[in-house]
Wavefront OBJ file of the C-alpha trace (Angstrom):
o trace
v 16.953 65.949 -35.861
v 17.130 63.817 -38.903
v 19.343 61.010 -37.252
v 16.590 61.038 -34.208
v 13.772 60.361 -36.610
v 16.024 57.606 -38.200
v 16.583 55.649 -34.770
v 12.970 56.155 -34.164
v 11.945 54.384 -37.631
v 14.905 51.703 -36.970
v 13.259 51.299 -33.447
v 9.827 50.693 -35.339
v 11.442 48.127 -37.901
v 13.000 46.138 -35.273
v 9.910 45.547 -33.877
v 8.193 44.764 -37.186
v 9.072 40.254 -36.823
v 8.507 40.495 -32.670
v 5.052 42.263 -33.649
v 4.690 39.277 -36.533
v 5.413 36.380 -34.307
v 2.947 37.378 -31.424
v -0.042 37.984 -33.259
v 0.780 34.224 -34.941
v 0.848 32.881 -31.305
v -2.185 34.975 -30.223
v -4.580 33.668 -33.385
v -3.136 29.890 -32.150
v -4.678 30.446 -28.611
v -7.379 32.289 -29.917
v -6.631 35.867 -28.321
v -7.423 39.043 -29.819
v -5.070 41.337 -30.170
v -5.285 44.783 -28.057
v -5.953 47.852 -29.952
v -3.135 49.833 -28.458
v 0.239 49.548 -28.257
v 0.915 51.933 -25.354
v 4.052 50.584 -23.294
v 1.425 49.143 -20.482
v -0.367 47.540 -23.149
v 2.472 45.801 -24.862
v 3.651 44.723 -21.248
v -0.489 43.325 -20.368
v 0.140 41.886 -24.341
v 3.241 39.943 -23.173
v 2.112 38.858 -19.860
v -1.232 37.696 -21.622
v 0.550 35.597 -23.970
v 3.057 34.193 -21.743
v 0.165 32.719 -19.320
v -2.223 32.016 -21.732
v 1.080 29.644 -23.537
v 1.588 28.242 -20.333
v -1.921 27.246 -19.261
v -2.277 25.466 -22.813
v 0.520 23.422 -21.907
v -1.238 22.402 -18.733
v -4.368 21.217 -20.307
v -2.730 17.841 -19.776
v -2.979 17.387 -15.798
v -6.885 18.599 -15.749
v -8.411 14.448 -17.031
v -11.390 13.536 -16.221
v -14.916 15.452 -17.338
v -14.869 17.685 -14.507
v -11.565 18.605 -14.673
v -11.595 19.529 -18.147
v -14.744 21.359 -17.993
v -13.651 23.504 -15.289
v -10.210 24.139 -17.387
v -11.766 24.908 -20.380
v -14.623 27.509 -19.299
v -11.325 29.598 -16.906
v -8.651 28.885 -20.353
v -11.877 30.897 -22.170
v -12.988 33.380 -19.794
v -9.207 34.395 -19.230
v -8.797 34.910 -23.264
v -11.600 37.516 -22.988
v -9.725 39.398 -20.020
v -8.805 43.070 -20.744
v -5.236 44.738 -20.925
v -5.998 46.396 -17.046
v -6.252 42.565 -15.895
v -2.955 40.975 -17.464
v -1.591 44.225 -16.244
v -2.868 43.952 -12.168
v -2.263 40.164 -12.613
v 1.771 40.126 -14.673
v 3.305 38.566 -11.551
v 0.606 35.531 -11.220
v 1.326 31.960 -12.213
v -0.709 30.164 -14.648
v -1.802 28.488 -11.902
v -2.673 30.724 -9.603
v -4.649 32.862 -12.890
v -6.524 29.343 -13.270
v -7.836 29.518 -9.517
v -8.553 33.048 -9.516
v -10.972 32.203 -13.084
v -12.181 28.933 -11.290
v -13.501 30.649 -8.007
v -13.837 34.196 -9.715
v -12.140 36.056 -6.794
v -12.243 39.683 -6.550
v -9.646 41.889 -4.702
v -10.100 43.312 -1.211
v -11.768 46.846 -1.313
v -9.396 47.960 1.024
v -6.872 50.427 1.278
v -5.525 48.951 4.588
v -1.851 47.871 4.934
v -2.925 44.273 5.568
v -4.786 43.663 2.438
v -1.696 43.044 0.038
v -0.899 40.106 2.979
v -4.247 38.899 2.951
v -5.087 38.547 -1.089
v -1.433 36.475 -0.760
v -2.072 34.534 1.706
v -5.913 33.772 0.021
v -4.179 33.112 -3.538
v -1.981 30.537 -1.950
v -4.382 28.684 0.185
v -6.716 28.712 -2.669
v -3.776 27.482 -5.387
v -3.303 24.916 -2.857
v -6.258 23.837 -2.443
v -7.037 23.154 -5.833
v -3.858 21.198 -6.590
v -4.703 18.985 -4.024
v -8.161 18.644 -5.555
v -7.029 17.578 -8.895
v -3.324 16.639 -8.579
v -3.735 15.201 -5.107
v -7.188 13.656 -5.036
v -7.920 15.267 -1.482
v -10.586 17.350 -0.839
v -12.462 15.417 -3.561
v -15.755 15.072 -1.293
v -15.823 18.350 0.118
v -13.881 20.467 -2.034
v -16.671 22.511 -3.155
v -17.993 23.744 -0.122
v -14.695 24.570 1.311
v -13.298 26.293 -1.474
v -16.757 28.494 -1.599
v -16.346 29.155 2.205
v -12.646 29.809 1.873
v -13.422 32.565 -0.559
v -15.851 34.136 1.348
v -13.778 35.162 4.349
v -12.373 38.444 4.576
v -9.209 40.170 4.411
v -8.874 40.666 8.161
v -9.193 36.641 8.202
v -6.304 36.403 5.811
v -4.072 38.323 7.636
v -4.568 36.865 10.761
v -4.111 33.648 9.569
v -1.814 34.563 6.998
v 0.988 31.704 8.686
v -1.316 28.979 8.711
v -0.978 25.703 6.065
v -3.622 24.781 3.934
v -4.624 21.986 5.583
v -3.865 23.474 9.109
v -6.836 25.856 8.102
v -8.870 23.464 6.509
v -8.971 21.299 9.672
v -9.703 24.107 11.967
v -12.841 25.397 9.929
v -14.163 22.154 9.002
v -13.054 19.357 10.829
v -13.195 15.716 8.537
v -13.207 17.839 5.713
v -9.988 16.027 4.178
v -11.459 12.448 4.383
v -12.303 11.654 1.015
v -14.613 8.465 2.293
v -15.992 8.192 5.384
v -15.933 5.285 7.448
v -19.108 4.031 6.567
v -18.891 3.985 2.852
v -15.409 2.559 3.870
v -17.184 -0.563 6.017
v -20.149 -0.362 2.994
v -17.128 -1.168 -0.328
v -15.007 -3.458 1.864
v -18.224 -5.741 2.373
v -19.479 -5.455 -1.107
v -15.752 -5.969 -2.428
v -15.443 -9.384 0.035
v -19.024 -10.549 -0.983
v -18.361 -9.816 -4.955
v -14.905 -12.277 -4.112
v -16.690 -14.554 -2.471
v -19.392 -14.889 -5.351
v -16.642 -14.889 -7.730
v -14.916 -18.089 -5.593
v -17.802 -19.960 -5.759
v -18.491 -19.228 -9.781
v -14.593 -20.951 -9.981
v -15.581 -23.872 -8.527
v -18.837 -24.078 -10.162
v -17.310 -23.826 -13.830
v -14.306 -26.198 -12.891
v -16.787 -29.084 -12.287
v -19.031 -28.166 -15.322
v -16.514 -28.212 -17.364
v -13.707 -30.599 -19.217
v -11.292 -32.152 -16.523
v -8.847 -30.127 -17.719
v -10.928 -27.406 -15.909
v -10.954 -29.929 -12.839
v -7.281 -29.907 -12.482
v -7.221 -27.063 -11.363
v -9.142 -27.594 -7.954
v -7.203 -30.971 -7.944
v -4.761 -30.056 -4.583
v -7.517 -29.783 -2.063
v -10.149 -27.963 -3.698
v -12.957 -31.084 -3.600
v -13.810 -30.538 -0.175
v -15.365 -27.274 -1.106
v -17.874 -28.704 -3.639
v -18.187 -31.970 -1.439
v -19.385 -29.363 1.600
v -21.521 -27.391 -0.203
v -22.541 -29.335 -2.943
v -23.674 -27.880 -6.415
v -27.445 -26.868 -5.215
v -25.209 -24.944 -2.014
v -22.807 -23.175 -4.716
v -25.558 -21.831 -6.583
v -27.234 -20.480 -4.001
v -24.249 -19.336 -2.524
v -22.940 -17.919 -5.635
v -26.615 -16.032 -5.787
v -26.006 -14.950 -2.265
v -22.797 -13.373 -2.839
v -23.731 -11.478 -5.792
v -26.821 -10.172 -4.345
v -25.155 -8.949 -1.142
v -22.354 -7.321 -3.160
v -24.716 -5.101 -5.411
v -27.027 -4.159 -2.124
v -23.538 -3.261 -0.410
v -21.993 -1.074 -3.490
v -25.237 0.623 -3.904
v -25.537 1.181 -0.302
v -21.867 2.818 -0.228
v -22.671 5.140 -3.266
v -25.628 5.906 -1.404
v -24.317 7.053 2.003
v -21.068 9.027 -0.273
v -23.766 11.017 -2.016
v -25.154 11.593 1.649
v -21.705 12.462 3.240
v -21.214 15.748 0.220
v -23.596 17.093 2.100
v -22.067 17.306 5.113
v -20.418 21.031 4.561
v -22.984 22.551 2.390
l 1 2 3 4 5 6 7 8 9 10 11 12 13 14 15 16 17 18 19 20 21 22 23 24 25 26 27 28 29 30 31 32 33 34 35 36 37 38 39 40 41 42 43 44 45 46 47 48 49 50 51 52 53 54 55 56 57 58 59 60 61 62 63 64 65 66 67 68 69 70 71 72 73 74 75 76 77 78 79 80 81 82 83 84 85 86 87 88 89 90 91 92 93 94 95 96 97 98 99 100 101 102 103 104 105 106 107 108 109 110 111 112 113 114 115 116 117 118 119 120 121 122 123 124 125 126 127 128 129 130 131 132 133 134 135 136 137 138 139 140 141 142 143 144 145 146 147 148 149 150 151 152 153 154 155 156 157 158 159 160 161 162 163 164 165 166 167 168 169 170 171 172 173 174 175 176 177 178 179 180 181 182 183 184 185 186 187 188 189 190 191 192 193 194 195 196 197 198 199 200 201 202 203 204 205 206 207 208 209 210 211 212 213 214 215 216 217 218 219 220 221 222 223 224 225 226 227 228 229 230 231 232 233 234 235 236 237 238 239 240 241 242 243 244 245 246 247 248 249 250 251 252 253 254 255 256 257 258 259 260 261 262 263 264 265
């Protein structure tokens, strides 16, 4: 009897610097510590700190404002997650914990067979769909709109179309959805771009024969026809030209992208 007690308070002892160095890497992610320490609980504990350790180090890939906004409020709703969640959720990636925050999906209520398939097969489209958002820089225009009517489906969808790629499905519920311009605000920057050159050509020529001829020189191999076609009154107004058209252009191309977002909503 008195050796049992012994191993137990050995047991205890030994767990005295593991017990130390998790609560130091809990208060650096800003967790709370559980107020148990039931077997599940230490198990939700280390799961919990494991992903939590792991999402910090991805921080990193989410630039931009966006990005980092949408990391930030799923890094701190996850900290505020209870043991019964980092216990259901102990074989997730960080990843996959990050989409599941981002989109707030619930499970199934189902007790079918099929719904285990289908919240894997939803995870993974999902996770996929998101890393081509932000890794990938598809889905940028859209992404939105067919992420929310991704998550809506139900499990019988999932299953069914448990075999299908990400952007197999994508193209078969919304069609276009992976074109991140279309090909009007394609035709709309590509004339803007060539107008803004243009404008910028004729500003070269314009400043080489306003300034020094050391400025000159370098329009000496042919370049005097231009200003001897246009003359300086036809530069001017051609550099005005140009820069006009460019800004009516670029506008007009920000202008129809804004329009085309609205496509799938």
């Amino acid at each position: 009897m008195a050796e049992s007690y012994d191993r137990e308070i050995i047991r205890d002892l030994e767990k005295v610097p593991d017990d130390a160095h998790v609560a130091y890497q809990e208060r650096k992610l800003g967790l709370r510590p559980f107020r148990s320490d039931t077997p599940m609980m230490r198990e939700a504990r280390e799961a919990r700190l494991e992903k939590m350790s792991m999402l910090r180090e991805l921080k990193t890939r989410y630039w931009g404002r966006k990005a980092s906004r949408v990391y930030q409020r799923c890094f701190r709703e996850l900290a505020q997650k209870d043991p019964q969640f980092w216990h259901e959720h102990r074989e997730a990636t960080a990843t996959e914990l990050l989409v599941i925050q981002e989109h707030r999906m619930r499970p199934f209520r189902s007790d079918a067979p099929l719904t285990v398939e289908a919240e894997k097969a939803r995870l993974r489209v999902m996770t996929e769909l998101h890393r081509m958002r932000w890794h990938s820089l598809l889905y940028m225009r859209t992404y939105e709109a067919v992420a929310r009517g991704l998550k809506m489906k139900k499990a019988p969808f999932w299953f069914e179309h448990q075999k299908f790629s990400t952007d197999e499905l994508v193209d078969m519920l919304y069609p276009g959805a992976r074109e991140r311009l279309t090909k009007k605000t394609k035709w709309m920057i590509g004339l803007g771009a060539s107008f803004l050159n243009l404008g910028l050509i004729f500003t070269m020529y314009l400043f080489s024969f306003y300034e020094s001829a050391r400025h000159r020189a370098f329009f000496r191999d042919g370049g005097d026809w231009i200003y001897n076609l246009f003359g300086e009154a036809g530069l001017v107004a051609g550099t005005i030209f140009c820069y006009i058209f460019a800004v009516v252009f670029l506008i007009a191309s920000i202008v129809v992208y804004m329009k085309s977002r609205r496509q799938y909503l």
